[in-house]
N, C-alpha and C positions, 0 to 999 in steps of 0.2 A: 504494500500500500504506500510506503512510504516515497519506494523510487518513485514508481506513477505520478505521485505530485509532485517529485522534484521533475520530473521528464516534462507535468503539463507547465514548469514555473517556466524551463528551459526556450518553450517555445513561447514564452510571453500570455500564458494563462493563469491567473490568480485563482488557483483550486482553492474551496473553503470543507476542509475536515469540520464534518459538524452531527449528531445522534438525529439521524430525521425521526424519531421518535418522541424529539423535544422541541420540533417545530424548525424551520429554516429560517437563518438568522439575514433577513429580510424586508424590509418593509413592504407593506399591502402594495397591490399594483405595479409591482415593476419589470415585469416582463412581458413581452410581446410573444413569446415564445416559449414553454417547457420539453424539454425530452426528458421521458425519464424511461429510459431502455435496460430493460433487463434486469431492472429494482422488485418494483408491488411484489412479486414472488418473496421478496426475503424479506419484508413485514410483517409485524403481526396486527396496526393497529391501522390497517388500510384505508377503510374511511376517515381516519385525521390524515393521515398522507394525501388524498385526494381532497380535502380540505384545507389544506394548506398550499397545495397548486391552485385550488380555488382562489386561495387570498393570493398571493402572487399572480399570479395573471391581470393582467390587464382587460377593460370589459371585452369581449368578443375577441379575448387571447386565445392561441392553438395550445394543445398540449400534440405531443408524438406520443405516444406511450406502447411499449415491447413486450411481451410475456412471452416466455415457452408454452405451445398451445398444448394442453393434456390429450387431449382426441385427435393428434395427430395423427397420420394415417398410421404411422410404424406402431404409436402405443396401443392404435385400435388391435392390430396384427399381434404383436405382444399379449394382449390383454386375453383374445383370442386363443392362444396356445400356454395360455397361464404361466407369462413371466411377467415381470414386475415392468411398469413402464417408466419410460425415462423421463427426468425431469422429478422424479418424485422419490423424495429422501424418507427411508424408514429411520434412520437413524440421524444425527448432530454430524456424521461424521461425512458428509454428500456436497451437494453446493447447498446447504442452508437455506433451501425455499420452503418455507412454512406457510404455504398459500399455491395452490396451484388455479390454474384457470382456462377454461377455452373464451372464446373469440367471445361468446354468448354472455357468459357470463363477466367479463369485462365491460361487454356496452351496457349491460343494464346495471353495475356499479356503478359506470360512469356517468349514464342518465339521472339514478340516483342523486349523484354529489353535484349535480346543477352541469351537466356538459351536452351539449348537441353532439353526435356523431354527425363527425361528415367521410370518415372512408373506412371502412375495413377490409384490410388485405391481409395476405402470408406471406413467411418468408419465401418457401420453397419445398416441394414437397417430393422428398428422398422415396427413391422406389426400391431402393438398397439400405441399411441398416443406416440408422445417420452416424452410429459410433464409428464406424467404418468410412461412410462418406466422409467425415470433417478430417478424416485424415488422409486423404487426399485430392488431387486437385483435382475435377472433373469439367471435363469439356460439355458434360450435359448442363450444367449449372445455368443459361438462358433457359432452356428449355423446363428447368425446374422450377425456375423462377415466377416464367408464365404459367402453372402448374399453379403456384404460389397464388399469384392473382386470382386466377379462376376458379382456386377450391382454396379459398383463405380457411374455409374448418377443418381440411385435410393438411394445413401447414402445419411444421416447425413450430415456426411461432405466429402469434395475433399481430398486429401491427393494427396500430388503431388512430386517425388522425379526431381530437374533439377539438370543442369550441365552448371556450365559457360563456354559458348566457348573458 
């Protein structure tokens, strides 16, 4: 963790280490923009996380927000032939997602906590093990991509673009 912020200071980005569980040390309103890619999974107290994007944005600000999508096509396949699916930790000892999610159930949280959905897409949707895929380079990757677009509940992950009311 440590290098990453000295890497993001190197290229002239001022990182702020801060517990988003204590709220993000920012005033109301000040951004046009949030990404938060690859986070919500490792909360536990979601609805303030999305309340607190809420207050940070600006009126009619985007958020981007990323999840690994649970019903993706491989976990369905997985789940099918009774092995555990990916993304989803039995133990502390995994990537630390205490929250899992599909595409579904991210926009109606998001609806929820005051957001307009304006896109829901996937990342890309592996017709080969992703454990496998991600480690190497595949020249199918457009064509999984478009994949991705066209069946965002069979993705990877959610990609989701909202709008603060």
């Amino acid at each position: 963790m440590f290098d990453n912020l000295c890497n993001a200071r190197d290229k002239g980005i001022n990182p702020i280490k801060c517990d988003l569980s204590k709220g993000l040390p920012y005033r109301n309103q000040t951004f046009d923009c949030i990404l938060a890619g690859e986070i919500i999974e490792h909360i536990v107290d979601t609805d303030y996380f999305l309340e607190e994007i809420n207050r940070l944005l600006i009126n009619k600000g985007v958020l981007i927000i990323t999840t690994p999508n649970l019903v993706n096509l491989e976990n369905r396949f997985r789940i099918l032939i009774g092995r555990y699916p990916i993304f989803v930790d039995y133990t502390s000892r995994g990537d630390n997602h205490v929250r899992v999610y599909t595409g579904r159930a991210l926009i109606k949280q998001l609806r929820e906590g005051g957001f307009l959905i304006e896109k829901y897409t996937g990342s890309f949707v592996p017709f080969i093990s992703y454990s496998l895929f991600k480690k190497m380079t595949s020249r199918l990757m457009p064509i999984l991509s478009i994949m991705g677009l066209l069946f965002p509940s069979l993705a990877i992950h959610a990609i989701i673009k909202a709008r603060k009311k």
